[in-house]
N, C-alpha and C positions, 0 to 999 in steps of 0.2 A: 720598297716604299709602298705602302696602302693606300693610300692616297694624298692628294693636294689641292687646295682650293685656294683662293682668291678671297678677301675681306670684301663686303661688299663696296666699299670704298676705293678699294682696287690699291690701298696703303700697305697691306699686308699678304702674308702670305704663310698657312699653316700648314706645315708636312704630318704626317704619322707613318710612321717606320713600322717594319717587321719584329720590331721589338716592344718596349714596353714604355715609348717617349713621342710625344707630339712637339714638333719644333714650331716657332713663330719669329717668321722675320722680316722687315722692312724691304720694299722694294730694289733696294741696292745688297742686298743680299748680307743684310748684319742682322744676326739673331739675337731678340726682342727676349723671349722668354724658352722656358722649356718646363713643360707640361709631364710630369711620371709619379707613375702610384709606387710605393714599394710594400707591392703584394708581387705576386705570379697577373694579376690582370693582365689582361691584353685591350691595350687602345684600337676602337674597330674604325671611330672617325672622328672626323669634328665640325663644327659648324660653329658659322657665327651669325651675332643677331643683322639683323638688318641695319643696326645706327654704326656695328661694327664693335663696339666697345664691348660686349660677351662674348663668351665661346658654349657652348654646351658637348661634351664629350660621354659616346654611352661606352661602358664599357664591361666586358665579362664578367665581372665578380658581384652583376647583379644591380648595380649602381650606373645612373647615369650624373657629372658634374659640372656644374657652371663655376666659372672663371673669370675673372677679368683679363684684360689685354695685357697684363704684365705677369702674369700664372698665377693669382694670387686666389687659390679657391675660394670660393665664396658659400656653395651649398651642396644636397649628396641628397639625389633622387631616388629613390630604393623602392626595388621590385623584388618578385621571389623566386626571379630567375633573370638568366643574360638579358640584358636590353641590347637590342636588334638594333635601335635607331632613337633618334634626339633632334629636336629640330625645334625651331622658332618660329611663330608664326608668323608673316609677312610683314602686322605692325607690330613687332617686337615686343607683345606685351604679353604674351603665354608661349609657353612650351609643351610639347608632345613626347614622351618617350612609349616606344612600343618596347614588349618583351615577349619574350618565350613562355610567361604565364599565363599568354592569353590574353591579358589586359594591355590596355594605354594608357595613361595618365595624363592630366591633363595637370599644369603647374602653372606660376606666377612664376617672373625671372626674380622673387626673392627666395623659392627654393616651397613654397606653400600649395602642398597639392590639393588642389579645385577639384577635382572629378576622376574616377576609375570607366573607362570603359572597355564593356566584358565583350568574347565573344567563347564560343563551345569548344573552338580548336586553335590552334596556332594564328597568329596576327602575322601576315603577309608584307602590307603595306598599313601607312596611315600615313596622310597629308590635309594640311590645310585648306580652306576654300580662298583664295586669291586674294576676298574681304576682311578675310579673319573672323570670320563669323559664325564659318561652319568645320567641324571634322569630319572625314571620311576615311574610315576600316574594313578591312578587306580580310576575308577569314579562309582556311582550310575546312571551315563549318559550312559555306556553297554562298555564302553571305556576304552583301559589304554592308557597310551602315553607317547612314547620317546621323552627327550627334550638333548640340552646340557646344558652346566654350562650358558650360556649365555640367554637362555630362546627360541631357537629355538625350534619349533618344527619338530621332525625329521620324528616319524611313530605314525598313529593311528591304534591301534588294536582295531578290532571292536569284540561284542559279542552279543549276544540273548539275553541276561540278566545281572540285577547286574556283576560287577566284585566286587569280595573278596579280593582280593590280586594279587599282581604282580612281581615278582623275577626276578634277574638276576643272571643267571650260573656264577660259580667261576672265568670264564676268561672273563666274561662280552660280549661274543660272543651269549646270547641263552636267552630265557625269559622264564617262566613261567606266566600263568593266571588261575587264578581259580572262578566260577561262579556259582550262585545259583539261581533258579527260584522257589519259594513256591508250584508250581505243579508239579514243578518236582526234581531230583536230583542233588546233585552238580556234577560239572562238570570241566573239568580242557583240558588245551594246551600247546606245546612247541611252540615258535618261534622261528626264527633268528631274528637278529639286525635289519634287512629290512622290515620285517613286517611278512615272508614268512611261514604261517603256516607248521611245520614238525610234528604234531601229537597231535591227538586229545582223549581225557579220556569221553567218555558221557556216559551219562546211568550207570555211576561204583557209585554213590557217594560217591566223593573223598573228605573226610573230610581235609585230609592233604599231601603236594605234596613238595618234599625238592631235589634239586640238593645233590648228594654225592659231598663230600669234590673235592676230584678231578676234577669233572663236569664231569665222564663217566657215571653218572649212574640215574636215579629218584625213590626215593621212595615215595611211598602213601601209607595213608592208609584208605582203603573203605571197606564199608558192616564187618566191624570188623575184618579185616587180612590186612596186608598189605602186598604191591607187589613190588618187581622191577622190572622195564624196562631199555630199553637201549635210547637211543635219540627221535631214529625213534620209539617210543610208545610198541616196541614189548616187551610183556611177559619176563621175564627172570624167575622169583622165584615167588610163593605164598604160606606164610608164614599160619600154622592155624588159626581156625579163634578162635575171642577172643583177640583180641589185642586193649586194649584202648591208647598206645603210643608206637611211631617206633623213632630209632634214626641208624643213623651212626656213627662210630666213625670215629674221626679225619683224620685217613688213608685210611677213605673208606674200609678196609678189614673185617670191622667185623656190626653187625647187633644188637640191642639192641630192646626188646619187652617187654612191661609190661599188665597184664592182671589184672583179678579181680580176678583169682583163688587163687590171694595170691602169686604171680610167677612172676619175670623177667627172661627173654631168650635169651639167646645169644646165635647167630648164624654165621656163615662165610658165606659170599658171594655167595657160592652155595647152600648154604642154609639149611647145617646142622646144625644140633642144638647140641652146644656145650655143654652147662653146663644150669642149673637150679639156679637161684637165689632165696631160698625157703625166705616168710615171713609167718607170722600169719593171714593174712586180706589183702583186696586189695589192689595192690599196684597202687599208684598212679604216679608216677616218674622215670625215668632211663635215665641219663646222663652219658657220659664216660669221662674224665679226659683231657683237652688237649694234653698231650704225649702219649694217647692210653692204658695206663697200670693200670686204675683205672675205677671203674663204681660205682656211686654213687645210690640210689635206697632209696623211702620215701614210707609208708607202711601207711595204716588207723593203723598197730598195735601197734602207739606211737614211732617207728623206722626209723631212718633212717641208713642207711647199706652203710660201705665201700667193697666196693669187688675189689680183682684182676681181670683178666682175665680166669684164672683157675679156677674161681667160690668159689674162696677159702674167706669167709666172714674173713676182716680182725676187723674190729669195727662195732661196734652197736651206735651207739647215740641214746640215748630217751630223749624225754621231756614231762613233764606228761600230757603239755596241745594239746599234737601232732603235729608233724612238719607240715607245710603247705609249703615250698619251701626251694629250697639248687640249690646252684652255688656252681664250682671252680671258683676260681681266676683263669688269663690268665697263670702263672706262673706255675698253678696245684697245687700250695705246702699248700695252704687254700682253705676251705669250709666253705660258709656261708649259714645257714639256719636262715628260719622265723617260728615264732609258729603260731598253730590258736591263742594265746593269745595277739600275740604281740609283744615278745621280738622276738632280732636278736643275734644270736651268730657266733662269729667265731671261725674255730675249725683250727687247724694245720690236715694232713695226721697221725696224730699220736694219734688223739682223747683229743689232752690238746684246753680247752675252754677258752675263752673270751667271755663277754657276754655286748653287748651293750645296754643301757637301755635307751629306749623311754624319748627324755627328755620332753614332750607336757607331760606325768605323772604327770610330777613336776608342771610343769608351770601352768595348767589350773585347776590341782585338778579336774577334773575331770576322770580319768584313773588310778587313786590311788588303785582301784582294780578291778578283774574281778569277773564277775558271767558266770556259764553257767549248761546248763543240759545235761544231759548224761544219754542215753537209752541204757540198758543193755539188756543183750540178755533174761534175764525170763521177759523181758516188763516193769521191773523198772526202774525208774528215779532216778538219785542222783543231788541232787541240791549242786553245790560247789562253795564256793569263798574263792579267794585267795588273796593276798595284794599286793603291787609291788613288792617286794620280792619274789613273786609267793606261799610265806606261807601259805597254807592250812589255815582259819578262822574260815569255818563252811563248815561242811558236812551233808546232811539230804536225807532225804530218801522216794519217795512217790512209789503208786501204779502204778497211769497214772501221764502219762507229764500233762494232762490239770489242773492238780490238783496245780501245783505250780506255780507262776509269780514271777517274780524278779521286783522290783524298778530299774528304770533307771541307778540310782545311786548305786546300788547294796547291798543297807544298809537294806531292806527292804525285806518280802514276805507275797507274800496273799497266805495261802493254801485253795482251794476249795474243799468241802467234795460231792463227785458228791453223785445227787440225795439229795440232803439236801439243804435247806434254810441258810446256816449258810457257813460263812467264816470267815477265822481267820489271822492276820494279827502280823507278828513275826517280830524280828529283827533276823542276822545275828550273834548273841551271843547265841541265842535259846531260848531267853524271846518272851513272848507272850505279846502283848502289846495292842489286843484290839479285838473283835469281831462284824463281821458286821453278820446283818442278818436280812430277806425277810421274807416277808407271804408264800413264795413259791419258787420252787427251782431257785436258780443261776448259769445259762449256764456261765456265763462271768465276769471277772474282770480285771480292768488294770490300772496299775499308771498313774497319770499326767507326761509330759516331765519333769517337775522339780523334781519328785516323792513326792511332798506335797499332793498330792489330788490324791483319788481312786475315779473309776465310778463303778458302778454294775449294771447288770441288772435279770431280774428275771421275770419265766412265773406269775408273780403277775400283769404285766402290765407299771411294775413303773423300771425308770433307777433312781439310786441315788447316790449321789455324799458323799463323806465322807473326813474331813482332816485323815492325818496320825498321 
């Protein structure tokens, strides 16, 4: 899955698969529409307008396209290369696509493009001003730059290096920019509107720099803590260090920290530390609820975790193939999470699930199951595959990871007996189905793309080909 988002209405819900289809479907999990080009493109995202009733989707072959809610194309945005990104502007009445040509454009949602804007090098980022009044472009040229809806250009901000990124504070008065140099560290700036630099981050390496809700406040996070300041750059709070993700919540009064010790941390503004959010393993995620009164939290320990603000663990969600991301909905009252396997589910505040299933599974036969391996803490491997169902099929069990390979297709395994000449060659039922073997030992094996044909090699001298 590529991703998943939320209508801003909190009525829908748009997947885009690793294939070449965006799904759309109702919060009870019945699918609305389906969105696919039949070219080679590849769907990179999608977004919807603000009233909800659009979609804009940018995609490889050059094109970005708008939609209505029932996949009914409507128009076909063309650039002279991939378009990176597609988005709406906050009152729903223009669109942005950046591309790899260097330009932006700037459109009416009937498909009528209003303004190109250029820069010298690759287009990074480009976002809206909160108003909808202003654009901001951020270039591999050391540049970001103010434009309006019209294509003027208003301020160049100039930098030493790359720009990463470029924001605009909540009332569309302040900018952020943040910049990387490979000798040195990143680096990050406030402006004003006019150009007028108000405060500079160098030397911190500022992996991540966010306006509070509000616009009184900046949080980053550098050298593994994060800090906040006030406008003018000065110091306010620094948080311990260990901090692999900072958030705010929605009111700007409270602080959100996830580290690897297994731990999220919530803190108040002046920077005590409230409560403990204990997991099993590190955690990778911590998001707060749009009404402030929930904090969400995904854990390597198969968990993802509902909490109040009191630290009081309301649910647990697990899935055995481990969560890999989770949204609320704008409304707060749904949670939707992705697996490493694939599926998306959607959950109410109340732990009752729906679970949307990848329909490219059905259609291509190819995603009919999964394989994967899993390194245990005494250094074993467990080789598992499961069905679309997520059914458990076979479970097995080696020494070292190099000892097993999976077929593409996941029907298949070669076990290698290290330090041996000999490899053996199973199915996914736990029949043995055939034995390769060398004058001498075998470092290496690996299926063909289509898993009909294994190659091996061996300090014999000889690489040799085998069918299955």
């Amino acid at each position: 899955m590529r991703s998943v988002n939320f209508s801003p209405n909190s009525k829908f819900i748009i997947t885009v698969t690793q294939e070449k289809t965006a799904h759309l479907w109702d919060i009870n999990a019945k699918q609305i529409a389906i969105f696919k080009l039949h070219t080679d493109s590849i769907i990179l995202n999608n977004n919807f307008s603000p009233d909800s009733k659009l979609l804009v989707t940018p995609f490889e072959d050059n094109t970005a396209r708008i939609w209505d809610i029932n996949g009914k194309q409507l128009a076909i945005l063309e650039h002279k290369n991939h378009v990176s990104k597609a988005s709406f502007s906050p009152n729903g009445k223009f669109i942005i696509t950046a591309s790899e040509d260097n330009t932006v454009k700037v459109w009416d949602t009937n498909g009528k493009q209003l303004a190109v804007l250029s820069h010298q090098n690759r287009i990074v980022s480009a976002n809206f001003s909160p108003n909808s009044k202003l654009i901001i472009t951020a270039s591999e040229d050391e540049t970001a730059r103010v434009w309006n809806t019209s294509g003027k250009q208003l301020v160049v901000l100039k930098e030493q290096y790359h720009i990463l990124d470029a924001q605009f504070s909540p009332d569309s008065k302040l900018i952020t920019t943040t910049s990387f140099h490979f000798r040195s560290e990143h680096s990050a700036r406030i402006w004003d509107i006019s150009g007028k630099e108000l405060a500079s981050f160098r030397n911190k390496n500022i992996e991540f720099i966010q306006f509070s809700p509000d616009g009184n406040w900046i949080i980053t996070r550098e050298n593994n803590s994060a800090k906040v300041y006030n406008l003018d750059g000065e110091e306010l709070l620094a948080l311990p260090n260990g901090v692999s993700r900072v958030r705010f919540s929605p009111d700007s009064k409270l602080i959100v920290t996830t580290s690897e010790d297994g731990t999220a941390r919530l803190w108040d503004i002046k920077g005590k530390q409230l409560f403990i959010l204990q997991h099993q393993n590190k955690v990778l995620f911590s998001e707060f609820s749009p009404d402030n009164n929930l904090i969400m939290t995904i854990s390597e320990d198969g968990t993802a975790s509902l909490w109040d603000t009191q630290g009081k663990q309301l649910i647990a969600f697990r899935d055995p193939d481990e969560f890999k991301s989770a949204d609320f909905s704008p409304d707060g009252k749904w949670i939707i999470t992705t697996s490493a396997y694939g599926a998306t589910q959607i959950w109410d505040i109340n732990g009752k699930q729906v679970t949307l299933q990848n329909q490219d599974k059905f259609e291509t036969g190819n995603f009919d199951i999964s394989c994967k391996l899993i390194v245990t803490s005494d250094g074993s491997v467990i080789a598992q595959v499961r069905d679309v169902s997520k059914k458990l099929v076979f479970l097995g069990k080696s020494n070292r990871r190099e000892n097993i390979i999976f077929s593409p297709d996941c029907k298949l395994i070669i076990n290698v007996f290290q330090s041996s000449n000999i490899a053996q060659v199973w199915n996914v039922n736990g029949d043995k189905i055939g034995i390769i073997q060398h004058e001498n030992k075998i470092p290496s094996a690996n299926f063909s793309p289509d898993s009909k044909l294994i190659i091996t090699t061996s300090e014999d001298n000889i690489a040799r080909v085998w069918d299955t």
